[in-house]
C-alpha positions as CSV (number, residue, x, y, z in Angstrom):
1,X,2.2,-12.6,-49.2
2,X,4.3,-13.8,-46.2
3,X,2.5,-11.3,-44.1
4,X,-1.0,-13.0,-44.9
5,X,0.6,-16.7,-44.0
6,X,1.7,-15.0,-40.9
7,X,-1.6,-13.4,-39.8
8,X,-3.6,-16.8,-41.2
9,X,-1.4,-19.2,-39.0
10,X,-2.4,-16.9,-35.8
11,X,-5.6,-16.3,-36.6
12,X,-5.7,-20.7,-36.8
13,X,-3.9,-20.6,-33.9
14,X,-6.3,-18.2,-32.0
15,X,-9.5,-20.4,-32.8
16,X,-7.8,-23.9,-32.0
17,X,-6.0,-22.5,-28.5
18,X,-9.0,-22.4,-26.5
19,X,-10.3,-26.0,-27.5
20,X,-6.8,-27.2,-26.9
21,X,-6.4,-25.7,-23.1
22,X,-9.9,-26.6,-22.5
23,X,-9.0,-30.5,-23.1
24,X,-6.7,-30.0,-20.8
25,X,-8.6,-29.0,-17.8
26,X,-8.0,-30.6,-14.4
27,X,-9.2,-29.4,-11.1
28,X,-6.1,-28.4,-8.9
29,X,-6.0,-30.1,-5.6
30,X,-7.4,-28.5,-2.4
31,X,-4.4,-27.1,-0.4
32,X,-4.8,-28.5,3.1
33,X,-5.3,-25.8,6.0
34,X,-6.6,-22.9,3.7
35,X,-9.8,-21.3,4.3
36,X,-10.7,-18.8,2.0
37,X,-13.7,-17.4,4.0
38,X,-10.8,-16.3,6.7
39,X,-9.2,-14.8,4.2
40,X,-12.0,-13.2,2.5
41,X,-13.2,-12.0,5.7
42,X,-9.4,-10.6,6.6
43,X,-9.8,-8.7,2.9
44,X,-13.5,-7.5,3.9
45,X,-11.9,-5.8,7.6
46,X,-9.0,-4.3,5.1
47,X,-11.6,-2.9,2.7
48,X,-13.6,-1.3,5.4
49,X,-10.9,0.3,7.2
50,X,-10.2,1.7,4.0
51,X,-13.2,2.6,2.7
52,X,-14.3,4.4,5.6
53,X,-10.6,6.5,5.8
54,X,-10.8,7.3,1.8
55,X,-14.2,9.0,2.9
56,X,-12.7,10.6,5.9
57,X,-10.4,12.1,3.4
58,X,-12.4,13.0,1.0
59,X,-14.8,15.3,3.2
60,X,-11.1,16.9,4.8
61,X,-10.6,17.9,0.5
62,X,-14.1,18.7,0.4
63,X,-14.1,21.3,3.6
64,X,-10.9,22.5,2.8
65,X,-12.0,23.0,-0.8
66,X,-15.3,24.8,0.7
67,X,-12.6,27.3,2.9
68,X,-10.1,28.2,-0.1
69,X,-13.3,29.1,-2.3
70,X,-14.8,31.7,0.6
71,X,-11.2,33.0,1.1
72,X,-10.7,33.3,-2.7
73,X,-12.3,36.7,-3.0
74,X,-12.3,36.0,-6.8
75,X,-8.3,35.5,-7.4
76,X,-8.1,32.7,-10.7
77,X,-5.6,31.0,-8.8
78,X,-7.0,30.8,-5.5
79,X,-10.1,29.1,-7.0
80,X,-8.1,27.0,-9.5
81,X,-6.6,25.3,-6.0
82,X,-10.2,24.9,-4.7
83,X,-11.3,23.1,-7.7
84,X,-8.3,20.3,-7.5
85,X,-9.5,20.1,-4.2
86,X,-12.6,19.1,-5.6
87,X,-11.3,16.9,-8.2
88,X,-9.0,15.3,-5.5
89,X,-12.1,14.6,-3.5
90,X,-13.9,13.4,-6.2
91,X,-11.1,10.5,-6.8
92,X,-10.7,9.8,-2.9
93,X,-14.6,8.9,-3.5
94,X,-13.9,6.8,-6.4
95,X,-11.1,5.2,-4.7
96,X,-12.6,3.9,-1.8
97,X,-15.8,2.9,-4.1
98,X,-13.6,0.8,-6.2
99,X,-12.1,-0.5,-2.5
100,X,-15.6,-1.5,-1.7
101,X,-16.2,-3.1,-4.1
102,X,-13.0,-5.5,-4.3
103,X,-14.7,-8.0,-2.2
104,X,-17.5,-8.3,-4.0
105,X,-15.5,-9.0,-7.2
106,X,-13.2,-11.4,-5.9
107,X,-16.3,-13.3,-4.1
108,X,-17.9,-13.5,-7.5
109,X,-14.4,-14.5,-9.6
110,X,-14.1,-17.3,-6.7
111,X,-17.7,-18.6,-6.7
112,X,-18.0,-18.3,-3.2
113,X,-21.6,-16.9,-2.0
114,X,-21.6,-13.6,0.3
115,X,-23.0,-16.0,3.3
C-alpha cells in the first residue's frame, strides 16, 4: 500500500516537473568575446584530422589482416588473428564515422546553420 503512494507521488511528480521548469525559462545572457563559429570551426579541423587518421588506420588493419590470411595456410589461429583484424578495422571505421559526424550533431543541438 505504501509502495503505490510512493510510485503515485512520482508518477505526479513526473507529469508536473516539466510544466514547472518550463515556467521557469529564461534565456542566459550572451557571454562577451565568445564566438561559437571559431570554436565550431576549431572542432571541425579536430574532427578531420581525426577522421582522416581513424581511416589511415583502418586500411593498415585491413592490409595487415589481408597478409595474416595469405600467410595462414589454413592454421585456426592464424586466421582467428586475421579476423580481429577485421573486426578492429571495422570499429576504426565506425569510429571516425561517429567522429564525423560530431559536428554535425552539435551544429544541430546549438541551432547554428552549417554556413
Amino acid at each position: 500500500m505504501k509502495l503505490q503512494k510512493i510510485s503515485g507521488v512520482i508518477a505526479v511528480a513526473s507529469l508536473l516537473l516539466p510544466m514547472i521548469a518550463g515556467a521557469a525559462l529564461v534565456a542566459p545572457a550572451p557571454i562577451p568575446g565568445f564566438n561559437i563559429e571559431y570554436v565550431l570551426g576549431l572542432l571541425q579541423n579536430v574532427v578531420s584530422w581525426l577522421f582522416s587518421i581513424f581511416l589511415i588506420v583502418a586500411v593498415i588493419f585491413l592490409l595487415i589482416a589481408a597478409f595474416k590470411y595469405l600467410t595462414s595456410g589454413g592454421d585456426a589461429s592464424k586466421v582467428s588473428e586475421a579476423t580481429n583484424a577485421v573486426i578492429y578495422a571495422a570499429v576504426a571505421i565506425g569510429v571516425a564515422l561517429l567522429a564525423a559526424s560530431v559536428t554535425f550533431l552539435v551544429r544541430d543541438f546549438l541551432g547554428i546553420s552549417a554556413g
